[in-house]
N, C-alpha and C positions, 0 to 999 in steps of 0.2 A: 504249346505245352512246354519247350524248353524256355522259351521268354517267365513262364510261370515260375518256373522252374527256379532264373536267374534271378527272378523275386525275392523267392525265396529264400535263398543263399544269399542276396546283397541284404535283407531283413535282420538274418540270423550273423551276419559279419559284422552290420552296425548296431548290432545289440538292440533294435530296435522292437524285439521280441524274443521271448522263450519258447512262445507253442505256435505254430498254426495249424489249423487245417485245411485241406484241399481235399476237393473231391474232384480227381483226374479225369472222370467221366462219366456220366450217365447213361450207363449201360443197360436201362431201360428202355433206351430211345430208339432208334434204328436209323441212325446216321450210319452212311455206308462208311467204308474207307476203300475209295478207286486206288489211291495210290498203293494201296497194299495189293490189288487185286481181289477187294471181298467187297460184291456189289451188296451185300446184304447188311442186316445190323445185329450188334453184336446179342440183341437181347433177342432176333428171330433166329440167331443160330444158337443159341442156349438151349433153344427147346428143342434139338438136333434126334433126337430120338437114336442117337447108334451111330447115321448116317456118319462115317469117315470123310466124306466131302466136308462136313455141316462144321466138323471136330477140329478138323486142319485148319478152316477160315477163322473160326474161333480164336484156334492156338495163335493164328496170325499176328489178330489184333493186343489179346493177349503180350504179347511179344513186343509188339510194339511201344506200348503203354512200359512194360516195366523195362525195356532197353530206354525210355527217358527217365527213369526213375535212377538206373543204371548209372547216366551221365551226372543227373544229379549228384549221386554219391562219391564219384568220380572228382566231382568239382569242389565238395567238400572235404573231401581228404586231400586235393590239392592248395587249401588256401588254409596257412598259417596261423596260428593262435597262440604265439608264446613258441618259448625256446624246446622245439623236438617234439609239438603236437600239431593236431590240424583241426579243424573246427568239426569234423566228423570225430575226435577222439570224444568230443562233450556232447554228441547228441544221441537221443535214444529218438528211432523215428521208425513209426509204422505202416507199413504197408503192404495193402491187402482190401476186399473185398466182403462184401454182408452179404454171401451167398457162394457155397461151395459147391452147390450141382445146382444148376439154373437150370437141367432138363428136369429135375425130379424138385425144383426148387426146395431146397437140405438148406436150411440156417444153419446147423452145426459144424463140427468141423473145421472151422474155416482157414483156411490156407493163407495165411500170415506170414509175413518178413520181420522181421524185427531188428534193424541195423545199427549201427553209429557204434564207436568204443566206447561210450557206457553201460554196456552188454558184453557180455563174453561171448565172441563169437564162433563161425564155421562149426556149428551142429546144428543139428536137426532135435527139435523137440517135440514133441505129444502130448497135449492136455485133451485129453480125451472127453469130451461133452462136458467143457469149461464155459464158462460165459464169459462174453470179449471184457469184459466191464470185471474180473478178475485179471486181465493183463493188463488193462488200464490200471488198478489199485496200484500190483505191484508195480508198475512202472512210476508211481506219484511214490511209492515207498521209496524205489531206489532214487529218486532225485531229491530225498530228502525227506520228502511229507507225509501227510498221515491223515489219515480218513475213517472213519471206521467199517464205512460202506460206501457203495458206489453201483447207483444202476439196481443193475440186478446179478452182482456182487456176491460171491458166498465164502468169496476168502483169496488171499493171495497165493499164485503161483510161483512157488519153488524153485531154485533153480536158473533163472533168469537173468 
């Protein structure tokens, strides 16, 4: 994950691209994680029904995944990009999940990060039964571009 990770970052240092995508994991699958202590997978504890054991091995893995997400951003703010910025001040980058309660499986919602200094950040925002493909719009607005639609799209998010 952090080797991906360093991908990533040597990618975006040698300008070698402007977007990627990763998908961190497939949380459909049920690969345990021993070393956390959660002999189960993360997509058999989704469907935890209440169970506080089920919730905690969850939040584990959970944890896990976005404490390398964590270091990423970490790494980016520490590598240089001109005089008094850092290469996290230019990037807008998402992170987050297409599915907010895996026990009830809820598409909506969805519990989003939205990092990098081309965001204003440290707050908390609410798009209340938005479609993700409206943060995408608005995030193509704010680097510049212009689309008229996207996805299933109903307008740009505010605020952002």
């Amino acid at each position: 994950l952090d080797t991906m990770y360093d991908l990533m970052l040597l990618a975006f240092r040698t300008d070698s691209t402007r977007v990627i995508t990763f998908l961190q994991a497939h949380d459909g699958s049920n690969r345990s994680f021993p070393e956390l202590g959660v002999n189960s997978g993360h997509h058999q504890l989704s469907h935890h029904k209440g169970d506080t054991n089920k919730i905690e091995q969850i939040k584990n893995i959970d944890e896990f995944y976005l404490q390398a997400f964590s270091r990423f951003m970490v790494k980016l703010a520490d590598t240089k990009e001109g005089p008094g910025r850092s290469l996290a001040d230019s990037c807008m980058i998402v992170y987050g999940g297409a599915i907010a309660d895996g026990n009830r499986h809820n598409h909506n919602n969805l519990p989003v990060l939205l990092a990098g200094g081309a965001v204003e950040g440290n707050r908390h925002l609410n798009f209340q039964d938005q479609p993700m493909c409206n943060l995408y719009l608005s995030m193509l607005e704010k680097a510049g571009g212009s689309v008229e639609r996207f996805g299933d799209s109903t307008g740009l998010l505010r605020g952002i």
